[in-house]
Every structure is written in structure tokens, then in C-alpha cells.
VOMARLUM-136100 format. One record per atom (N, C-alpha, C): atom name; residue in three letters; x, y, z. Coordinates in nm, 3 decimals, decimal comma. Layout:
% residues N
SITE lopa milum       X       Y       Z
SITE   CA   Ala       X       Y       Z
...
% end
This chain:
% residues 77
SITE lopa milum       X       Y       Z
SITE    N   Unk   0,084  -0,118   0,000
SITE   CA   Unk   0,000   0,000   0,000
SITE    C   Unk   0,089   0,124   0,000
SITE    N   Unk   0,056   0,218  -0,078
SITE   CA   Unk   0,112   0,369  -0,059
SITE    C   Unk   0,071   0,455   0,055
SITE    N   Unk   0,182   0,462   0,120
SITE   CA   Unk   0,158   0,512   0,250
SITE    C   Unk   0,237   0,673   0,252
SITE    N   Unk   0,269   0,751   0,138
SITE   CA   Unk   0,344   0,849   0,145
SITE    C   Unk   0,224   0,988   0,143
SITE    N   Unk   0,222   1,058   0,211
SITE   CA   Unk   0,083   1,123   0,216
SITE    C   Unk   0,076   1,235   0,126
SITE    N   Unk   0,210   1,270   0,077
SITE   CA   Unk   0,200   1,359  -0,077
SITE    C   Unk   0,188   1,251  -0,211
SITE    N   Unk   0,198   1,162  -0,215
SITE   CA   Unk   0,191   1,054  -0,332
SITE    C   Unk   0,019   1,045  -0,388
SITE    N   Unk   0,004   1,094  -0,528
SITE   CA   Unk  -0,069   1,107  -0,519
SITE    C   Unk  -0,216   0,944  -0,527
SITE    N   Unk  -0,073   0,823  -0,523
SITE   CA   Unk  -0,147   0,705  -0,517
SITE    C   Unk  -0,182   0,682  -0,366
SITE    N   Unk  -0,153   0,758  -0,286
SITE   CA   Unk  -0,153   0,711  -0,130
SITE    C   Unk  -0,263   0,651  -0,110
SITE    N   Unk  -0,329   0,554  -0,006
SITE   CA   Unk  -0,394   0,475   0,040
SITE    C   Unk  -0,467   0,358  -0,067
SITE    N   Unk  -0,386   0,350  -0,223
SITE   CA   Unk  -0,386   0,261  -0,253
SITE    C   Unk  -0,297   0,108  -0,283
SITE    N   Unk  -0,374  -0,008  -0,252
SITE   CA   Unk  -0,303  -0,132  -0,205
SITE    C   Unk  -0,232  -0,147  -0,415
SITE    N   Unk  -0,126  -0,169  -0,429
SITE   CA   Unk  -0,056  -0,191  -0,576
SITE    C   Unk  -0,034  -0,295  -0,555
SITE    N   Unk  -0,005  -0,402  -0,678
SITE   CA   Unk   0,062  -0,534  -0,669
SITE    C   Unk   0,231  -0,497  -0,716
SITE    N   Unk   0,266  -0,577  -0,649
SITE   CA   Unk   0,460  -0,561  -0,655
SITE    C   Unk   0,503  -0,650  -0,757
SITE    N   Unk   0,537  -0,602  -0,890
SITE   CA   Unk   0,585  -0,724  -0,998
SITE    C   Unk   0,753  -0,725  -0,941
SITE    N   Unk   0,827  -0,640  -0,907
SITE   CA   Unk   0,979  -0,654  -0,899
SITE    C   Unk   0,994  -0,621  -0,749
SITE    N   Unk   1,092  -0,638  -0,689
SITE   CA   Unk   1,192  -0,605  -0,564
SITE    C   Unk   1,300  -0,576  -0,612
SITE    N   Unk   1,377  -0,453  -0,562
SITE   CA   Unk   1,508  -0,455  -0,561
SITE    C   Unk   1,559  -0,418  -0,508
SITE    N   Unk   1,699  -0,406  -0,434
SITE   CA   Unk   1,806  -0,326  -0,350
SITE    C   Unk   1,839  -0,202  -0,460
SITE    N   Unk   1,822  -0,117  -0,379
SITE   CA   Unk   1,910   0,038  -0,442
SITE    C   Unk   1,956   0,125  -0,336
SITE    N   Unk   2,072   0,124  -0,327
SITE   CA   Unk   2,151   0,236  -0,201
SITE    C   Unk   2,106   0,139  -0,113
SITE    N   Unk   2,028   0,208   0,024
SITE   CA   Unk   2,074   0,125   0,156
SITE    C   Unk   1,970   0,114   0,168
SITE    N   Unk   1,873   0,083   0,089
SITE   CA   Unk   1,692   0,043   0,082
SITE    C   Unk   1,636  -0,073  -0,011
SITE    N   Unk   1,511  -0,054  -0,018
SITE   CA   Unk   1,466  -0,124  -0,171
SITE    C   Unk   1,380  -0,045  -0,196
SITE    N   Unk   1,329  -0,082  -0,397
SITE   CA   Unk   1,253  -0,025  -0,428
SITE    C   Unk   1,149  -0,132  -0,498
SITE    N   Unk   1,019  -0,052  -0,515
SITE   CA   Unk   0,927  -0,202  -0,585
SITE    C   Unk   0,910  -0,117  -0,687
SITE    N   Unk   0,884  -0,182  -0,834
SITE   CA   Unk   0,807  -0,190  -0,929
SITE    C   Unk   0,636  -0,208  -0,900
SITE    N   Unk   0,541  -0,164  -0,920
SITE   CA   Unk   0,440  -0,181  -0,941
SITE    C   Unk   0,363  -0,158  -1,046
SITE    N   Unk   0,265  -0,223  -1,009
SITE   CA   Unk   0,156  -0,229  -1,163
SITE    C   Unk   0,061  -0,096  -1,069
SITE    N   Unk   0,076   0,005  -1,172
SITE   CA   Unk  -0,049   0,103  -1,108
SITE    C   Unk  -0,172   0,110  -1,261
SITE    N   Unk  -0,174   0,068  -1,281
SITE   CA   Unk  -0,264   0,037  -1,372
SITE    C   Unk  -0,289   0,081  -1,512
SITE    N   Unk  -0,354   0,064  -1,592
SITE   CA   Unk  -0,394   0,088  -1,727
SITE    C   Unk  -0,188   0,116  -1,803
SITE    N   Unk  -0,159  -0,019  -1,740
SITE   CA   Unk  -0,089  -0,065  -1,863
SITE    C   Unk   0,074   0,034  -1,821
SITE    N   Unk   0,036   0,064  -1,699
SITE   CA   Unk   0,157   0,198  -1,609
SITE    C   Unk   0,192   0,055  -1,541
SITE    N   Unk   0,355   0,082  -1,488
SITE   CA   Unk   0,423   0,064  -1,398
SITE    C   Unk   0,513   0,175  -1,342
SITE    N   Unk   0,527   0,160  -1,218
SITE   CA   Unk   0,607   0,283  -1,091
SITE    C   Unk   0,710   0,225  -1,006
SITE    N   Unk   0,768   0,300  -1,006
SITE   CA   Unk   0,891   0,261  -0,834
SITE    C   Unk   0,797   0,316  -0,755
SITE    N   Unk   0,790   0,276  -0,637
SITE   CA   Unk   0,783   0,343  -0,513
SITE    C   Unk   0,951   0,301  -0,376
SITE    N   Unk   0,969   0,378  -0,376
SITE   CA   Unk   1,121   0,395  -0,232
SITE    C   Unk   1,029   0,318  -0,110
SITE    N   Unk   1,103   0,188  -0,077
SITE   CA   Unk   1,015   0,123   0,017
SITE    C   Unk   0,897   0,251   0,154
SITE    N   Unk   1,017   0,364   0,187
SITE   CA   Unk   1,000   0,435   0,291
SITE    C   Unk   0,872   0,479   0,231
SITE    N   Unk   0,800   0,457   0,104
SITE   CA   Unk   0,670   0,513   0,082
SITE    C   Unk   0,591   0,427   0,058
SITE    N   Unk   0,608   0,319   0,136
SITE   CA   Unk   0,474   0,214   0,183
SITE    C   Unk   0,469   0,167   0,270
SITE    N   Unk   0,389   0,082   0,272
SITE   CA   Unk   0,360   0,027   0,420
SITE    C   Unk   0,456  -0,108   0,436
SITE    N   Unk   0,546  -0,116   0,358
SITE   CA   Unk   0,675  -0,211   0,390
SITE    C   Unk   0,809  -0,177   0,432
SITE    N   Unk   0,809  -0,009   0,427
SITE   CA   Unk   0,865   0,019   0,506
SITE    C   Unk   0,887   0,067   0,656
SITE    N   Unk   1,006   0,134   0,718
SITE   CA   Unk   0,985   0,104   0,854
SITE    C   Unk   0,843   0,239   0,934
SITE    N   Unk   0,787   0,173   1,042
SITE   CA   Unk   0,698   0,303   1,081
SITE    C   Unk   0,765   0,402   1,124
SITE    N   Unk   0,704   0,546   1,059
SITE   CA   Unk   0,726   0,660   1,085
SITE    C   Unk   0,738   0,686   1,249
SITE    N   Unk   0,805   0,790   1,278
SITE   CA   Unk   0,837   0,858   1,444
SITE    C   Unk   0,696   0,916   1,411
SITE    N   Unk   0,697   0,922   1,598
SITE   CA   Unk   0,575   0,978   1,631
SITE    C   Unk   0,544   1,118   1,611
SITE    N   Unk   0,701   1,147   1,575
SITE   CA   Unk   0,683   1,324   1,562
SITE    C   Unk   0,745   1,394   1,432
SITE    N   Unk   0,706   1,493   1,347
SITE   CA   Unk   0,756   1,472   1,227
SITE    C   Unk   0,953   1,472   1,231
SITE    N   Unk   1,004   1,553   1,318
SITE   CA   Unk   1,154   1,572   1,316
SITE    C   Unk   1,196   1,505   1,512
SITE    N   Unk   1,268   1,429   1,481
SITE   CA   Unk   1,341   1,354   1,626
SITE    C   Unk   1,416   1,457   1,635
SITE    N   Unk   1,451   1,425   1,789
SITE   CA   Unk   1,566   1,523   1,838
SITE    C   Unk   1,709   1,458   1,758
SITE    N   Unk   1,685   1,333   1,707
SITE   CA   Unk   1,846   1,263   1,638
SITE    C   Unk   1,854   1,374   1,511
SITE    N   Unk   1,695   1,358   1,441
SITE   CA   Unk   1,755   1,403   1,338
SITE    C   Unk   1,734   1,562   1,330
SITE    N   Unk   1,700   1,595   1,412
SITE   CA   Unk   1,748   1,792   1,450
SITE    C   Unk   1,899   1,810   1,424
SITE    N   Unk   2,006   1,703   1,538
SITE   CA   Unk   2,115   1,715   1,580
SITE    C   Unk   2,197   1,676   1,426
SITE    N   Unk   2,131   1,597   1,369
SITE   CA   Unk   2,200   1,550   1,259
SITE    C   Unk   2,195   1,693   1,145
SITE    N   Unk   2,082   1,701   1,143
SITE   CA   Unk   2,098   1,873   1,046
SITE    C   Unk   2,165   1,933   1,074
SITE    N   Unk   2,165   1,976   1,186
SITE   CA   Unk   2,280   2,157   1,248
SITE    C   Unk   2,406   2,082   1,180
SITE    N   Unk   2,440   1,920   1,234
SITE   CA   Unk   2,578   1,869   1,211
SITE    C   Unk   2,584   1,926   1,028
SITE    N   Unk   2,494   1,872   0,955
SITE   CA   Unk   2,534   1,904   0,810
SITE    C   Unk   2,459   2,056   0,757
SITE    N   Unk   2,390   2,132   0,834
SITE   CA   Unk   2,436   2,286   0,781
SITE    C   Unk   2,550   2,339   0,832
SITE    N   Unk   2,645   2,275   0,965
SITE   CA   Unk   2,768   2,332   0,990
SITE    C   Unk   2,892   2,290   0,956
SITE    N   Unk   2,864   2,221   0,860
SITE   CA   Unk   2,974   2,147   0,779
SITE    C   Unk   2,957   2,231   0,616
SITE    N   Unk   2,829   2,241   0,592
SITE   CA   Unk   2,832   2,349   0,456
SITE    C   Unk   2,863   2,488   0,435
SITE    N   Unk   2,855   2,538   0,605
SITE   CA   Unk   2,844   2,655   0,637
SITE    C   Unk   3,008   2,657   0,665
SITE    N   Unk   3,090   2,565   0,673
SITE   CA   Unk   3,226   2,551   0,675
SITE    C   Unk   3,266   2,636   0,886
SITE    N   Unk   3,157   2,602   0,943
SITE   CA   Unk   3,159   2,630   1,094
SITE    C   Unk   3,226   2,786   1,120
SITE    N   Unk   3,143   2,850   1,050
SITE   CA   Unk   3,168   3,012   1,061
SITE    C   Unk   3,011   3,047   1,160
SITE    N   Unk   3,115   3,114   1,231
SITE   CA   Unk   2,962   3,133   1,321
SITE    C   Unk   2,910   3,295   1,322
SITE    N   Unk   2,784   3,314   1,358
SITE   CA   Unk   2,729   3,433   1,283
SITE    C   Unk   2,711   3,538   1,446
% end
């Protein structure tokens, strides 16, 4: 099922013709119909892992500042 809530297939169940590994995930092939096939990035179904309870963790707050202060070359304002 499409579980990505900007997708505009969301809350529909697709059949999976392919699986595959890409980068440090998978992706499916699906049949979305009238003769279409799609990737969906596992993280945009319901086979991937469940979402945090909150849209941004405190991990991944800490993880941003880490990579805007690495682009920002740690010049402080």
C-alpha cells in the first residue's frame, strides 16, 4: 500500500511485480494500472519502517545543524 501522504497514489493497495536493493533500501516496481508501472522507495509504503511519532526527532534535529555546519564551513554568525 502507498503510505506516502503527498503521493498522489496514497492509500492505494498496488501489486509488486519486482523487488530490488538500491543504495541502503529497496525499491518495488508496481503495476499502477492501465498498462503503467512505478517505483515506489520502500520508505513510501507500508513495507517500510513506521514513521516517528513526531515529524523531526531530536536525532535528526542534531543531525541537520551537524550538516548545515559542515556546509556553512563552521563560521559562526
Amino acid at each position: 500500500m502507498v503510505t506516502h501522504p503527498f503521493h498522489p497514489l496514497c492509500g492505494r493497495r498496488l501489486e509488486v511485480l519486482l523487488e530490488r536493493r538500491c543504495g541502503g533500501g529497496r525499491v518495488f516496481v508496481c503495476d499502477a494500472g492501465d498498462g503503467r508501472n512505478l517505483e515506489l522507495a520502500e520508505d513510501a509504503t507500508d513495507r517500510g519502517a513506521v514513521p516517528g511519532e513526531r515529524a523531526l526527532s531530536f536525532e535528526v534535529l542534531v543531525g541537520l545543524v551537524a550538516v548545515v555546519a559542515a556546509i556553512d564551513g563552521g563560521k559562526e554568525r
